[in-house]
N, C-alpha and C positions, 0 to 999 in steps of 0.2 A: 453443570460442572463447576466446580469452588478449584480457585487456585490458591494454592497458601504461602504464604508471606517467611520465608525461612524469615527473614533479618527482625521482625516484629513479633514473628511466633503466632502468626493470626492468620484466618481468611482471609485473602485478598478481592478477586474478581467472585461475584453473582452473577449470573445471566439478568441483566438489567438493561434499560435502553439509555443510550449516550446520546444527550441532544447536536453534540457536538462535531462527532463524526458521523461521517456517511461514506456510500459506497465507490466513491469517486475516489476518496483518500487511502481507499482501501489496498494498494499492491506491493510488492516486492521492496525493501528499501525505504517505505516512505516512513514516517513518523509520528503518531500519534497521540493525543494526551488523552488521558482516562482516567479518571478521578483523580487528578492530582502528581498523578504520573506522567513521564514520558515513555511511550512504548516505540521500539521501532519494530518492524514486523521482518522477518528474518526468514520468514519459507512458510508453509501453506502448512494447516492442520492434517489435509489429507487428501485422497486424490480426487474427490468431488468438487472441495474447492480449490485445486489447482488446474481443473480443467471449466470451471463456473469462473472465477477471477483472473485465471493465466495469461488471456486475452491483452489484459492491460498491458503486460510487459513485455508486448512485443514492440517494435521501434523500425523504422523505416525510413531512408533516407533518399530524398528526390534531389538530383542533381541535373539542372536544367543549363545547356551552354549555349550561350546570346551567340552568331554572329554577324560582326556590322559590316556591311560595307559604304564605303566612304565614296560616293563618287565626285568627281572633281569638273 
């Protein structure tokens, strides 16, 4: 797949390997640089990998409550 570059008039992306990212950096929101670019990632190509990557963006919050007692 070739993405093309309206504002230069050219090819942009080749299927090529990026030393730089990996698949950690890879979810919802985050930001990545690819040749010279900043890319941010804005929603999944389709629904294999939004159920392969979706995982990431799930979020969870533990809320643990201390109680002291004082004795005297």
């Amino acid at each position: 797949m070739v993405q093309y570059d309206l504002r230069n008039n050219r090819s942009f992306l080749r299927r090529s390997k990026v030393d730089n990212v990996h698949l950690c950096d890879l979810f919802l929101g985050s930001s990545v640089s690819v040749l010279g670019r900043q890319l941010t990632l804005v929603d999944y190509a389709n629904e294999f990998t939004r159920k392969r990557l979706g995982y990431k963006t799930e979020r969870s919050v533990y809320v643990q409550f201390v109680t002291f007692v004082v004795s005297q």
